[in-house]
PQR file with spaces between the fields and no chain letter, atoms N, CA, C, O and H, PARSE charges and radii, in Angstrom:
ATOM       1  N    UNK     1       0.839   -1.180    0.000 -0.4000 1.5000
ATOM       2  CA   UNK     1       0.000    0.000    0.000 -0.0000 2.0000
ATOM       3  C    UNK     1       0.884    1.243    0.000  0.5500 1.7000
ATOM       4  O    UNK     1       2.010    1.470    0.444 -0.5500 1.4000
ATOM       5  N    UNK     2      -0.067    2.002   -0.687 -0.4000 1.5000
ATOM       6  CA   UNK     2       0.890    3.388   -1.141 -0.0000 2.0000
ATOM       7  C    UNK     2       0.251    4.697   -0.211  0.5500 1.7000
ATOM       8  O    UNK     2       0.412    5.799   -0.734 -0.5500 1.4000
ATOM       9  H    UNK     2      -0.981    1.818   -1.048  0.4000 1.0000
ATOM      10  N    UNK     3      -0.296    4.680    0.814 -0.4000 1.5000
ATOM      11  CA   UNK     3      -1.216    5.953    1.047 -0.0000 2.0000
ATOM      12  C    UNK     3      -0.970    7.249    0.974  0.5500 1.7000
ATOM      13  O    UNK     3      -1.798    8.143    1.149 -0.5500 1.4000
ATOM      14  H    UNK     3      -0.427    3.785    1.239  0.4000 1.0000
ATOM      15  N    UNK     4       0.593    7.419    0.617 -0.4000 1.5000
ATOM      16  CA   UNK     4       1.057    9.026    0.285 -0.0000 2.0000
ATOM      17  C    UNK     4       0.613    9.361   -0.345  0.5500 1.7000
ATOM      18  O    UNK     4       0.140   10.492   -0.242 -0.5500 1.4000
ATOM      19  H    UNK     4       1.265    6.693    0.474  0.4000 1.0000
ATOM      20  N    UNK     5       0.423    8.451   -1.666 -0.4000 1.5000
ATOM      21  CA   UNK     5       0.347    8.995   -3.077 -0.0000 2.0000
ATOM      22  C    UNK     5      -0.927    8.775   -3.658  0.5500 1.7000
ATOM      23  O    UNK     5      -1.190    9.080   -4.821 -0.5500 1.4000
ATOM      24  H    UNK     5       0.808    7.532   -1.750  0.4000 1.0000
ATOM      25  N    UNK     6      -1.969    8.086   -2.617 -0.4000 1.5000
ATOM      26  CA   UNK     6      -3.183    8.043   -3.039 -0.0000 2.0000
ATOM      27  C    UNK     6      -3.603    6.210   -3.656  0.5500 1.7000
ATOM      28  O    UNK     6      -4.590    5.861   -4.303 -0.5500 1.4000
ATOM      29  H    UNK     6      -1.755    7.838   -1.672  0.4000 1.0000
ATOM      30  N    UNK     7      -2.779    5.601   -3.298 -0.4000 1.5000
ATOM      31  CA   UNK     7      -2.791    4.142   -4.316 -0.0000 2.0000
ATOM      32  C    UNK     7      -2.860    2.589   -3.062  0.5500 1.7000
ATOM      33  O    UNK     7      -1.933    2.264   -2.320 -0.5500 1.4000
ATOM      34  H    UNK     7      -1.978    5.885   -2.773  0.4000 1.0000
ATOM      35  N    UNK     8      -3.838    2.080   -3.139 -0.4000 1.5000
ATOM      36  CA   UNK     8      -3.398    0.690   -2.539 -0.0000 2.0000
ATOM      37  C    UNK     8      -2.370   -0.403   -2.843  0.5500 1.7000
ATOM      38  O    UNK     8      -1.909   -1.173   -2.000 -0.5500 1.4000
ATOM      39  H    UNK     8      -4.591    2.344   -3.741  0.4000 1.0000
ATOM      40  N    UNK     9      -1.997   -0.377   -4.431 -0.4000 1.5000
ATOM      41  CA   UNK     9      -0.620   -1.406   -4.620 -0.0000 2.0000
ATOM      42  C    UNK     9      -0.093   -0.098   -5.821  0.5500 1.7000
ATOM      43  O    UNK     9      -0.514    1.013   -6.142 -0.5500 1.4000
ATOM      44  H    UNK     9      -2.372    0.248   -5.116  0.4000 1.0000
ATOM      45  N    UNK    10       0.925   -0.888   -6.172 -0.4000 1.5000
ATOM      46  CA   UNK    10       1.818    0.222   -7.094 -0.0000 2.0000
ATOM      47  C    UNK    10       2.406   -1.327   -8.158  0.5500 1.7000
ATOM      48  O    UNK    10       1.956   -2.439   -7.882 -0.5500 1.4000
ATOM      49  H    UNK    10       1.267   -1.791   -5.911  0.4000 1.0000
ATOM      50  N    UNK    11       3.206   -1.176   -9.075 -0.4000 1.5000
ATOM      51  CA   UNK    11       3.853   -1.776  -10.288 -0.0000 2.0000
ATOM      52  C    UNK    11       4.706   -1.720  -10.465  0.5500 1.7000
ATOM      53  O    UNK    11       4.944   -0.518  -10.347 -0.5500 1.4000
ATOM      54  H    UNK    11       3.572   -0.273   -9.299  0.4000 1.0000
ATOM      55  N    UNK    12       6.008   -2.440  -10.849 -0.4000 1.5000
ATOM      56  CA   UNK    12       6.992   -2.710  -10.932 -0.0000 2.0000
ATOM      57  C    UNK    12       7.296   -2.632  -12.229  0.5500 1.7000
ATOM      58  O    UNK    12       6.172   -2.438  -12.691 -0.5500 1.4000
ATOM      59  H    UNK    12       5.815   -3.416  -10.945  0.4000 1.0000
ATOM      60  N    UNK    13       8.193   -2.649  -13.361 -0.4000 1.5000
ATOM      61  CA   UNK    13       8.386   -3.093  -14.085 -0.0000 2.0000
ATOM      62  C    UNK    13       9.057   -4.442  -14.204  0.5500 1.7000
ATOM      63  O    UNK    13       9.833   -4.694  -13.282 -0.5500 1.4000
ATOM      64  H    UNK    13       9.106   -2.807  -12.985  0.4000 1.0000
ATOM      65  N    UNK    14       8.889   -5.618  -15.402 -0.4000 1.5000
ATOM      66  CA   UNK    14       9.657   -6.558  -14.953 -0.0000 2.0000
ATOM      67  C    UNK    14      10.958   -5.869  -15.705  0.5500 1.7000
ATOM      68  O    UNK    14      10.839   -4.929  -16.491 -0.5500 1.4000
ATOM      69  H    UNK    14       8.259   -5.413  -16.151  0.4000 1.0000
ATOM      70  N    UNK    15      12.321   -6.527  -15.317 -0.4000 1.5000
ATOM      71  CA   UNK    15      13.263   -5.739  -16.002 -0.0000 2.0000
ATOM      72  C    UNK    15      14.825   -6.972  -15.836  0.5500 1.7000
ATOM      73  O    UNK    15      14.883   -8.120  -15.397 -0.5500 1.4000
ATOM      74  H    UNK    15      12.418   -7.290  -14.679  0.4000 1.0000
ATOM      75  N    UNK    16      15.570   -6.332  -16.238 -0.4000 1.5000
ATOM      76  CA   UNK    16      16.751   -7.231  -15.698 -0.0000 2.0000
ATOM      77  C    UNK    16      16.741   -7.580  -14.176  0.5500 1.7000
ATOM      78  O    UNK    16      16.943   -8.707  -13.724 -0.5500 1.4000
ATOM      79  H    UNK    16      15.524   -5.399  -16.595  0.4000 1.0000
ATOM      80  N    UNK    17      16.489   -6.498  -13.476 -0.4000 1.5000
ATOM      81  CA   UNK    17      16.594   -6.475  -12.223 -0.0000 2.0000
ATOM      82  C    UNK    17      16.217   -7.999  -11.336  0.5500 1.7000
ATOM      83  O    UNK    17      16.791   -8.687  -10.492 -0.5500 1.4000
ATOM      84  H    UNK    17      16.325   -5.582  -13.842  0.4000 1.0000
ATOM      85  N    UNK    18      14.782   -8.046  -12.158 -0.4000 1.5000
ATOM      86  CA   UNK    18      13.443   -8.688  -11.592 -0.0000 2.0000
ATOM      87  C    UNK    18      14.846  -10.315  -12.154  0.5500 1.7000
ATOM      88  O    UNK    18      15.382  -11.055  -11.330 -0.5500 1.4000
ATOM      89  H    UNK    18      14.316   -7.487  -12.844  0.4000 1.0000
ATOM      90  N    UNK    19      14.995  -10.368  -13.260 -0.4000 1.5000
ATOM      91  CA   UNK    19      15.284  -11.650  -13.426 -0.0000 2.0000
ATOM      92  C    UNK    19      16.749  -12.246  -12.575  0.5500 1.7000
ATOM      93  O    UNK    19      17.080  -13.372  -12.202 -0.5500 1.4000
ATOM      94  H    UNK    19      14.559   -9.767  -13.930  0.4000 1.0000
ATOM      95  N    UNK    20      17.353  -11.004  -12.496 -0.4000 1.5000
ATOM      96  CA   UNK    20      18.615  -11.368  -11.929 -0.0000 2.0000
ATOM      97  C    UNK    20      18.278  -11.477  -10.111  0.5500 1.7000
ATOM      98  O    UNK    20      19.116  -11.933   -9.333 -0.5500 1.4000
ATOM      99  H    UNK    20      17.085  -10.090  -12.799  0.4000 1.0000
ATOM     100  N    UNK    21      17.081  -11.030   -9.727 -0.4000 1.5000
ATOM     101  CA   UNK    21      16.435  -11.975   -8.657 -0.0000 2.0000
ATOM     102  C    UNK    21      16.134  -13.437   -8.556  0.5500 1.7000
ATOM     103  O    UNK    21      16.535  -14.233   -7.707 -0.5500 1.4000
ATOM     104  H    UNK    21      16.400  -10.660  -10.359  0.4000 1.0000
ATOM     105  N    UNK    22      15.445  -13.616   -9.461 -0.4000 1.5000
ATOM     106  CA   UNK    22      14.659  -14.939   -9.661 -0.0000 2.0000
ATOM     107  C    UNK    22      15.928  -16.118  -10.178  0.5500 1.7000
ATOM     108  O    UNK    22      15.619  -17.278  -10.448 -0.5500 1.4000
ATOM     109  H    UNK    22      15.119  -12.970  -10.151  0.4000 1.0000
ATOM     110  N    UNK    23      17.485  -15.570  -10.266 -0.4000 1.5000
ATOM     111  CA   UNK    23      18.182  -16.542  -10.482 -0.0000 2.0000
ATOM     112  C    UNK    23      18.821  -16.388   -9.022  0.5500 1.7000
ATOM     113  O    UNK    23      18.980  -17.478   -8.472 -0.5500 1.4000
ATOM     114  H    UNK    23      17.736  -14.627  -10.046  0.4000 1.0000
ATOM     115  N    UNK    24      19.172  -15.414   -8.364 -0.4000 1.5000
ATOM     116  CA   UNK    24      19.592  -15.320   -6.947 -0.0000 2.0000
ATOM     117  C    UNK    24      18.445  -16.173   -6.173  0.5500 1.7000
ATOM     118  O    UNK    24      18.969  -16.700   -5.192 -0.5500 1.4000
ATOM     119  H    UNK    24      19.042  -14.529   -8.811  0.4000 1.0000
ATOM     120  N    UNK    25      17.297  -16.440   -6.253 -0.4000 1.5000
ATOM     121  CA   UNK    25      17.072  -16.971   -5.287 -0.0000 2.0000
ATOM     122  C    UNK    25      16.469  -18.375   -5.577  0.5500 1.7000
ATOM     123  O    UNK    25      15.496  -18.943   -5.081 -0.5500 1.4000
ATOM     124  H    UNK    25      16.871  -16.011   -7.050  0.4000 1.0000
ATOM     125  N    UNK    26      17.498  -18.817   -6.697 -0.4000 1.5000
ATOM     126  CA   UNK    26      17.062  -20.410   -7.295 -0.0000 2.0000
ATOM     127  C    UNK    26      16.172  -20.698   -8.387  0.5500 1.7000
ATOM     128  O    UNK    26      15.908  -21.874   -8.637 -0.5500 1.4000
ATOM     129  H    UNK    26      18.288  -18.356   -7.100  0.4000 1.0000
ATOM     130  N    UNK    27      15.682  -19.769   -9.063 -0.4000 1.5000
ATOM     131  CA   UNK    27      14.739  -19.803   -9.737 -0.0000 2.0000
ATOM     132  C    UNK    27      15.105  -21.231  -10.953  0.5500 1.7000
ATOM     133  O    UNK    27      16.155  -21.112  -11.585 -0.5500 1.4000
ATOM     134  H    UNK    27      15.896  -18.813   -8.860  0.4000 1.0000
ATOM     135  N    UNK    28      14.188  -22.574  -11.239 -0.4000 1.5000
ATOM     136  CA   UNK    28      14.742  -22.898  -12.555 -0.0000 2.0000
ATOM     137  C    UNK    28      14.527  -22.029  -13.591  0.5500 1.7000
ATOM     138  O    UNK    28      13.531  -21.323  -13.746 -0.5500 1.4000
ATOM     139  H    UNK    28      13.335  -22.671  -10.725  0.4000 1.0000
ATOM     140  N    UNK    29      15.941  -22.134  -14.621 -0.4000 1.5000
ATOM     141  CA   UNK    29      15.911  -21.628  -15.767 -0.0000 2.0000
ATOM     142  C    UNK    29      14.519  -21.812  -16.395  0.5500 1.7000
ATOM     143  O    UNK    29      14.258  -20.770  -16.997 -0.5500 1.4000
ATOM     144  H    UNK    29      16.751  -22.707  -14.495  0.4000 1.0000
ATOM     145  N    UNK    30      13.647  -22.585  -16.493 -0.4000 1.5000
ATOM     146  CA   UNK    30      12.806  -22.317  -17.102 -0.0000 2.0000
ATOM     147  C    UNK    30      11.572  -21.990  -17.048  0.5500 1.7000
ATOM     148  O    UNK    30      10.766  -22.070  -17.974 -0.5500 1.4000
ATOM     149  H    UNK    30      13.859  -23.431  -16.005  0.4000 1.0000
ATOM     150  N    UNK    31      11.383  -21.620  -15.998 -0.4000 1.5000
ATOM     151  CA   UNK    31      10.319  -20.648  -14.650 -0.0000 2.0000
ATOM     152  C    UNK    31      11.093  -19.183  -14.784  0.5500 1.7000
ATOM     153  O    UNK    31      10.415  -18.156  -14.803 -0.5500 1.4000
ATOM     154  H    UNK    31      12.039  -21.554  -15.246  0.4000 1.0000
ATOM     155  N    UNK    32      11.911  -19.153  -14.835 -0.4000 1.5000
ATOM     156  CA   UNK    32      12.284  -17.527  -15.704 -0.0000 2.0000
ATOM     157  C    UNK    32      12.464  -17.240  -16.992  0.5500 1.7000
ATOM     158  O    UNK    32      12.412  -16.068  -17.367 -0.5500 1.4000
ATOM     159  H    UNK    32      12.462  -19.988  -14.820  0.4000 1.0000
ATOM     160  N    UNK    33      12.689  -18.214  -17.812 -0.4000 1.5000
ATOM     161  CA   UNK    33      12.371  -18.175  -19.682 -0.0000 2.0000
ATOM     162  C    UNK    33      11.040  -18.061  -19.817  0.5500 1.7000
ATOM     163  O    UNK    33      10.580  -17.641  -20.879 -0.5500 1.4000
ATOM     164  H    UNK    33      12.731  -19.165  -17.507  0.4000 1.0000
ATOM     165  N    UNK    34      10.262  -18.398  -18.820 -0.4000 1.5000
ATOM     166  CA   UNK    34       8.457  -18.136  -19.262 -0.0000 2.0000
ATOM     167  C    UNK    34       7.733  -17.345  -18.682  0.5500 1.7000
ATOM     168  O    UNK    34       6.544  -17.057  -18.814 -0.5500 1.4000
ATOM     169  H    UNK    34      10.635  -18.740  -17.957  0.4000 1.0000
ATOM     170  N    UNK    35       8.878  -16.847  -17.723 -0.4000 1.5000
ATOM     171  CA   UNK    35       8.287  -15.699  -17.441 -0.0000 2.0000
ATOM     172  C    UNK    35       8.550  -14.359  -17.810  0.5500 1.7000
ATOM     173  O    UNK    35       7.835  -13.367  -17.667 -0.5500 1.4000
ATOM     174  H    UNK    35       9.844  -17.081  -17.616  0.4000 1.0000
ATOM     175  N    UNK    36       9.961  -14.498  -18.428 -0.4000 1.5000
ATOM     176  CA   UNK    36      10.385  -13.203  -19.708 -0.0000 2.0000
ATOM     177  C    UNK    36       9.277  -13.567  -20.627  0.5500 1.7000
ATOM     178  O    UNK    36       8.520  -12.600  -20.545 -0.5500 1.4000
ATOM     179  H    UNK    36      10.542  -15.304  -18.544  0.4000 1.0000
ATOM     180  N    UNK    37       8.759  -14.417  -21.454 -0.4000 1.5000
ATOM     181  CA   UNK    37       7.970  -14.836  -22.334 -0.0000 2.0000
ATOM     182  C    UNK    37       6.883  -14.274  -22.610  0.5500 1.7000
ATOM     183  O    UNK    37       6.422  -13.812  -23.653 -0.5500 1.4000
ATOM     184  H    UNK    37       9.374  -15.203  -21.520  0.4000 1.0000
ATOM     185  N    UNK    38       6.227  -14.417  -20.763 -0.4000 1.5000
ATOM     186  CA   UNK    38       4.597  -13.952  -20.167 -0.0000 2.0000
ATOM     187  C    UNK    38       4.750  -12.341  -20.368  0.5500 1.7000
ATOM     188  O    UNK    38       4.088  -11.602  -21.096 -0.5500 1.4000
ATOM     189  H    UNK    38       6.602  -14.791  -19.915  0.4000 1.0000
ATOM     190  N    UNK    39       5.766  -12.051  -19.549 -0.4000 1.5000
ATOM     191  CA   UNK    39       5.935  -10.465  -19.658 -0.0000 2.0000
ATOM     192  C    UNK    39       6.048   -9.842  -20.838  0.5500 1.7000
ATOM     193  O    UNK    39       5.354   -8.873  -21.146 -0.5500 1.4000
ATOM     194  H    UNK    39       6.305  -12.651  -18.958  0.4000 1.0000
ATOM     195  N    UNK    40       7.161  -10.494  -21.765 -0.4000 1.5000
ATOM     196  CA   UNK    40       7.105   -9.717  -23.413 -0.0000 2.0000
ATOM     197  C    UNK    40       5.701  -10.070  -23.643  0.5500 1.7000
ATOM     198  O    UNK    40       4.915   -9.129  -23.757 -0.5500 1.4000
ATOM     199  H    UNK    40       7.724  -11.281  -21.514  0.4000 1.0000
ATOM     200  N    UNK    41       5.333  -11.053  -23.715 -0.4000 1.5000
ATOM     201  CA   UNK    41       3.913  -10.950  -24.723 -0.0000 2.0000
ATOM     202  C    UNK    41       3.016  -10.027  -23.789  0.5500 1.7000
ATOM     203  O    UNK    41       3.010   -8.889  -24.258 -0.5500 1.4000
ATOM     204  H    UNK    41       5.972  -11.817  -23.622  0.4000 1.0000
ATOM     205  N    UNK    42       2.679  -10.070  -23.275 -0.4000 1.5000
ATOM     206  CA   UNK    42       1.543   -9.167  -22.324 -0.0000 2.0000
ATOM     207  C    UNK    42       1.847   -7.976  -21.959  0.5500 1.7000
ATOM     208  O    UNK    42       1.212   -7.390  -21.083 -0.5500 1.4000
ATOM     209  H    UNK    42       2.684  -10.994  -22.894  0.4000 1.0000
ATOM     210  N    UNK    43       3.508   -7.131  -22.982 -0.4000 1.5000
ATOM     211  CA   UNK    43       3.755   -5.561  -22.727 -0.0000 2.0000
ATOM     212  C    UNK    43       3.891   -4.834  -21.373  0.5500 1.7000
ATOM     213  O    UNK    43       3.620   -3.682  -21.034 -0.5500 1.4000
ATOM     214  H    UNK    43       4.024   -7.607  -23.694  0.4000 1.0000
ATOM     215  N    UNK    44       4.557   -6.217  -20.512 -0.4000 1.5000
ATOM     216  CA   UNK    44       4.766   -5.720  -19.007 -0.0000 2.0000
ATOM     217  C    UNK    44       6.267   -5.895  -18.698  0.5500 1.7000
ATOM     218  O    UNK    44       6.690   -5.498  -17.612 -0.5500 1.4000
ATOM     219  H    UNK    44       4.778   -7.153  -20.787  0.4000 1.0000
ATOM     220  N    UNK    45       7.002   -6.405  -19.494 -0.4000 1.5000
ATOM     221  CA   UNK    45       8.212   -5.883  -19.614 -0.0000 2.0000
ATOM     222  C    UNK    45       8.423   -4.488  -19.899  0.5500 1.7000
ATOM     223  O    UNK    45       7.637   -3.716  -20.447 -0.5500 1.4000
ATOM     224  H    UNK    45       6.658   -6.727  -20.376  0.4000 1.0000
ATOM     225  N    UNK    46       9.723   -4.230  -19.405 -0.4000 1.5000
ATOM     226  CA   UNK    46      10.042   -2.915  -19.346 -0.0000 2.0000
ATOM     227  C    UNK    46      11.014   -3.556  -20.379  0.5500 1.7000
ATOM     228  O    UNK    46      11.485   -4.681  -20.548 -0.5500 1.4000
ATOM     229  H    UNK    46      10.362   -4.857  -18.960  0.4000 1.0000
ATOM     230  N    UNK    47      11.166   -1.596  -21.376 -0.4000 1.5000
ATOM     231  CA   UNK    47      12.353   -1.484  -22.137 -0.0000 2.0000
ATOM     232  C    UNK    47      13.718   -1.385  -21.694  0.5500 1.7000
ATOM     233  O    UNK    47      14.118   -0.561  -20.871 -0.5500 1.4000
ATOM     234  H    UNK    47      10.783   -0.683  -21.239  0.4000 1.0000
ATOM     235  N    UNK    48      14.562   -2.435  -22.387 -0.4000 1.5000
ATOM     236  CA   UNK    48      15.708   -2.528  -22.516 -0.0000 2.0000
ATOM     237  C    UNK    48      16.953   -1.134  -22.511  0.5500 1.7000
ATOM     238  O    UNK    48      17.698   -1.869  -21.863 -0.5500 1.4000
ATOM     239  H    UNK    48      14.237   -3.104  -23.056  0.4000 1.0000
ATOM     240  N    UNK    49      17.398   -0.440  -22.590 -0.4000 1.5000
ATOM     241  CA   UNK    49      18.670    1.086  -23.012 -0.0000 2.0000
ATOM     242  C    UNK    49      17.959    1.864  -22.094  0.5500 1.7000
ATOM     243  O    UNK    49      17.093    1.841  -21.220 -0.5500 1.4000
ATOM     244  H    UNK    49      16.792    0.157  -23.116  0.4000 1.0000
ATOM     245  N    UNK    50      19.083    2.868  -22.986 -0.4000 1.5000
ATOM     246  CA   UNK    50      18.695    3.862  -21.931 -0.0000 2.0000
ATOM     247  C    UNK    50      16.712    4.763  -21.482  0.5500 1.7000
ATOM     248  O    UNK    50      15.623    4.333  -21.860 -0.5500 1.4000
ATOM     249  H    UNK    50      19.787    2.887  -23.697  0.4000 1.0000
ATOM     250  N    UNK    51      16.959    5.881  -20.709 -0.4000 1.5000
ATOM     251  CA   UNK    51      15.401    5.850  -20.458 -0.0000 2.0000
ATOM     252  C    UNK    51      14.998    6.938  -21.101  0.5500 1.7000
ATOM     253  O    UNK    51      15.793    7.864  -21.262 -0.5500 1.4000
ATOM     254  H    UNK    51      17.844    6.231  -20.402  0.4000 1.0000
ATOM     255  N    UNK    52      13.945    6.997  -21.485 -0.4000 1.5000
ATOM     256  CA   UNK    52      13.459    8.481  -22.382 -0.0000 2.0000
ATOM     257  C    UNK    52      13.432    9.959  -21.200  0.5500 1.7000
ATOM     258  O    UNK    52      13.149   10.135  -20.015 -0.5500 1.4000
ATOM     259  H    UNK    52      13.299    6.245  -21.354  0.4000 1.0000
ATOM     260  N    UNK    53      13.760   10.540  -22.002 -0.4000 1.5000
ATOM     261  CA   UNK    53      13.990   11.977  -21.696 -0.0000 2.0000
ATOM     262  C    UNK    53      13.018   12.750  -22.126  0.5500 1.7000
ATOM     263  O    UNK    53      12.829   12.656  -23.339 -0.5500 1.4000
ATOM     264  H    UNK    53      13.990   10.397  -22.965  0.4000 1.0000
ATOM     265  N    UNK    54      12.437   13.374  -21.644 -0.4000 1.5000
ATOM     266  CA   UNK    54      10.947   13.939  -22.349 -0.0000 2.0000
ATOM     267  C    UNK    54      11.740   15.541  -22.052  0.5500 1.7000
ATOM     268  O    UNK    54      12.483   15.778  -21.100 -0.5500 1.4000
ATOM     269  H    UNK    54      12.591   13.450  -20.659  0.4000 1.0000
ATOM     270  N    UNK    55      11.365   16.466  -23.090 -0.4000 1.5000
ATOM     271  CA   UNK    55      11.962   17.420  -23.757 -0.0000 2.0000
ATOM     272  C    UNK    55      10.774   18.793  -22.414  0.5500 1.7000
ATOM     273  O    UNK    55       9.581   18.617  -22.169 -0.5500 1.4000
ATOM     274  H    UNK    55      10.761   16.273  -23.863  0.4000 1.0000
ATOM     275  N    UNK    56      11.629   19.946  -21.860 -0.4000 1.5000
ATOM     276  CA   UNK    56      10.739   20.155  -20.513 -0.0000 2.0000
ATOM     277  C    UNK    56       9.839   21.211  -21.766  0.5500 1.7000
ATOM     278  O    UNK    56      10.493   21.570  -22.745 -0.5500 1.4000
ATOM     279  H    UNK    56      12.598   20.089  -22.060  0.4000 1.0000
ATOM     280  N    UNK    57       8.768   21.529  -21.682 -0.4000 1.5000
ATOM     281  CA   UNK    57       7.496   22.262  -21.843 -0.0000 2.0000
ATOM     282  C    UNK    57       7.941   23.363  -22.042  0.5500 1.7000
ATOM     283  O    UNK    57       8.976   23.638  -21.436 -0.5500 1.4000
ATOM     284  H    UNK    57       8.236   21.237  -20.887  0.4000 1.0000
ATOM     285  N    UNK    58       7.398   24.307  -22.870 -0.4000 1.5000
ATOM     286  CA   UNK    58       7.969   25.883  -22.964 -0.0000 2.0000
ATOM     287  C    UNK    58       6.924   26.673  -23.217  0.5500 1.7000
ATOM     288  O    UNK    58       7.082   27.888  -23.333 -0.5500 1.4000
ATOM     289  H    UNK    58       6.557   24.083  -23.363  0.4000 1.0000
């Protein structure tokens, strides 16, 4: 729960981060190949490089 900001759960992106967990804490290889899989297809992966820069308002 988020109550500062007005929100009961919040979202993660999945990302390298997320996977280089799921091998730290035993994950089989292939319980994390399907779950990169689940995430690319269903657009809940996060992008790969660097992060967008949005240009400030004038």
């Amino acid at each position: 729960m988020a109550p500062e900001y007005g929100s009961t759960c919040g979202f993660s992106p999945f990302d390298q981060k997320t996977v280089r967990y799921m091998e730290l804490t035993g994950r089989p290889q292939e319980i994390i190949d399907r779950a990169q899989a689940y995430m690319a297809a269903n657009a809940c992966a996060s992008r790969l490089g660097p992060p967008t820069i949005w240009p400030t308002a004038r």
